[in-house]
C-alpha positions in Angstrom: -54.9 26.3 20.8 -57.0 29.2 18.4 -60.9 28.7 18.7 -63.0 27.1 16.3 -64.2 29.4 14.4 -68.1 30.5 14.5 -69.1 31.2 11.1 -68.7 28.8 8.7 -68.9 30.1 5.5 -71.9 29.1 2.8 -71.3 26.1 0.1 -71.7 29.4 -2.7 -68.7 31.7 -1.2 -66.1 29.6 0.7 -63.8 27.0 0.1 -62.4 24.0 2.2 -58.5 25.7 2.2 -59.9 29.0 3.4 -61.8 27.3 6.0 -58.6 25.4 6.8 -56.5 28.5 7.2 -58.9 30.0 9.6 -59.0 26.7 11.8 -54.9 26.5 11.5 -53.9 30.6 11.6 -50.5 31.6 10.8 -47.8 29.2 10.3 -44.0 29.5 10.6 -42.3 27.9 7.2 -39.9 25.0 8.7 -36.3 25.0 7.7 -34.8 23.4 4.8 -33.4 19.5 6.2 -29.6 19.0 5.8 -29.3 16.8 3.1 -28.0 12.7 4.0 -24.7 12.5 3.9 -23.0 10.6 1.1 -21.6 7.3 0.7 -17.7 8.1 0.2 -16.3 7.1 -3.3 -14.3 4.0 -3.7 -10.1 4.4 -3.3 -9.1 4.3 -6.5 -7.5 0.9 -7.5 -3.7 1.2 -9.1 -4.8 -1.7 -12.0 -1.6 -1.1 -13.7 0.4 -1.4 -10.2 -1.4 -4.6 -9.8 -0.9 -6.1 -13.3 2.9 -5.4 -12.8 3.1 -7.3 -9.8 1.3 -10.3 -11.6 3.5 -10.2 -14.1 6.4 -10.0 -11.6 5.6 -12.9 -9.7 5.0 -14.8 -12.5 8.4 -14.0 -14.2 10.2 -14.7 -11.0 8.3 -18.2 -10.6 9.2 -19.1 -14.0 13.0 -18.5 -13.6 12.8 -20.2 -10.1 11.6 -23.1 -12.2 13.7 -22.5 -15.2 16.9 -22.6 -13.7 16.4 -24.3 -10.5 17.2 -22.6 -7.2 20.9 -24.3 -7.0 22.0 -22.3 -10.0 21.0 -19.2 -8.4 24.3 -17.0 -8.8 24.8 -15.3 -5.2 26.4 -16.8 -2.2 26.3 -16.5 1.5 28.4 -13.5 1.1 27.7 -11.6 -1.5 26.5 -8.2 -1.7 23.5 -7.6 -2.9 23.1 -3.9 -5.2 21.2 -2.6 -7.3 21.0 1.2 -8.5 18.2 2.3 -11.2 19.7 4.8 -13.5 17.4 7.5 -12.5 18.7 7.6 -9.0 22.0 9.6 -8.8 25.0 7.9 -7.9 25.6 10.1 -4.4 22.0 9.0 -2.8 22.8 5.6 -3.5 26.5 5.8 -2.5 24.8 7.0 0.9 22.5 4.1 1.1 25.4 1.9 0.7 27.0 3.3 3.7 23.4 3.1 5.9 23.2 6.7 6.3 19.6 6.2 5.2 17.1 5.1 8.5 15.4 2.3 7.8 11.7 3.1 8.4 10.3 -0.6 8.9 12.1 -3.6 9.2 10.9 -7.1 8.3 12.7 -10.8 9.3 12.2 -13.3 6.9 14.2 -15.6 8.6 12.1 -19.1 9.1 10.3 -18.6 5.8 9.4 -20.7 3.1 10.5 -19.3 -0.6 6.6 -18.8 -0.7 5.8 -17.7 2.5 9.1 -15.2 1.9 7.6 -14.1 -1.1 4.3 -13.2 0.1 5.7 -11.3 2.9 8.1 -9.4 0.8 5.1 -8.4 -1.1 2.6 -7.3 1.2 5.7 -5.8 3.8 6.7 -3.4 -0.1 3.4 -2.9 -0.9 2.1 -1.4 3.0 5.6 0.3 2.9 4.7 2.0 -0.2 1.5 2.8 1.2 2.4 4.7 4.0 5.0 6.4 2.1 8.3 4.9 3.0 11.8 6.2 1.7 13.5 3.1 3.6 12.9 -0.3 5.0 15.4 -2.9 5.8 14.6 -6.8 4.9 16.4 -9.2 6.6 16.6 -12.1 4.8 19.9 -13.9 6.5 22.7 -15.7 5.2 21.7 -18.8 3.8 24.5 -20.5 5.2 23.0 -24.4 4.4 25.2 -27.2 3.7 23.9 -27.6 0.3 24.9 -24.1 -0.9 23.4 -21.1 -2.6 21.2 -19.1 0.1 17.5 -19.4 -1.3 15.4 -16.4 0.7 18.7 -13.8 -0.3 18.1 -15.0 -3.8 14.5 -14.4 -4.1 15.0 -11.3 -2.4 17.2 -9.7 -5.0 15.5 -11.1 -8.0 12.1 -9.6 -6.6 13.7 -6.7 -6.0 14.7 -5.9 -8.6 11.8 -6.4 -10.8 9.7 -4.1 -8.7 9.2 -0.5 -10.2 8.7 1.3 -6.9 12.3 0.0 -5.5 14.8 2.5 -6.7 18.0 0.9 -5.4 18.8 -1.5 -2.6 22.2 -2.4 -1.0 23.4 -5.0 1.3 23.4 -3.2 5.1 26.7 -2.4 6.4 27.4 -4.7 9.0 26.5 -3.1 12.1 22.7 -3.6 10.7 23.2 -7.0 9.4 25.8 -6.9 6.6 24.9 -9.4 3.9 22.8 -10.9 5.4 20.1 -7.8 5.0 19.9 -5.0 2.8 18.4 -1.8 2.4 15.9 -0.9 0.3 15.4 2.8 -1.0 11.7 3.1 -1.8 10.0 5.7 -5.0 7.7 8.0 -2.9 4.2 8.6 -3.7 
């Protein structure tokens, strides 16, 4: 601690901030503070990803209700395949064979039509998230007493509508055969 000092100058030639300086002496400038770190932006939101799936689902509830799901048009063994014309014809003659691994895997097997459906959705939608080439959905057979298999139905026609699917197949049948196919998914 510096001494008071003695003199004090007169009200005529001093000021208070001199006087102040003399009591205080020298003084170290402190460093500039970091500034606060920021709040991180938002994700960005895909609106058009999500309008499409609106539109999607509301299409494929329309021709459930449309057409009823006993004139569905595949069978306990059908195939299911579907190729978009951008993909060319030797990947997805190699997806037909399963020489694609199937990243994730999801069993809808005890599921409503809804409940299928909203499984489906999210099980695409974090597959496409966490950039996916291949997943496998297994849907099963269907094989009820009153005939066309309802979650293999829904299956393909959601499928199909979706734009980041670019071709599925029925598996071969040492991973499920008709009764799951194998979905090759548009990368980010």
């Amino acid at each position: 601690m510096s001494p008071i000092p003695t003199k004090v100058p007169d009200d005529d030639e001093g000021d208070d901030a001199a006087l102040f300086r003399a009591a205080v002496g020298p003084v170290k400038p402190q460093a500039a503070a970091p500034e606060a770190p920021r709040k991180a932006p938002p994700r960005p939101r895909a609106r058009m990803a999500e309008r499409d799936e609106i539109d999607a689902r509301s299409r494929l509830q329309d021709s459930v209700f449309q057409h009823g799901l006993d004139e569905m048009e595949l069978q306990a063994g059908d195939a299911l395949s579907y190729r978009r014309d951008s993909l060319p014809p030797r990947v997805f003659q190699r997806l037909k064979r399963g020489q694609f691994s199937a990243q994730d895997e999801l069993d809808l097997h005890g599921a409503t039509a809804l409940q299928a459906e909203g499984l489906l959705r999210r099980f695409l939608k974090e597959a496409h998230d966490h950039d996916l080439g291949c997943v496998r959905i297994v849907h099963g057979k269907g094989l009820q007493a009153d005939g066309a298999p309802v979650l293999k139905n829904l299956v393909d026609r959601l499928l199909r509508q979706r734009n980041d699917v670019l071709a599925f197949h029925s598996a071969p049948a040492n991973q499920g055969g008709t009764g799951a196919v194998l979905v090759l998914l548009n990368r980010a």
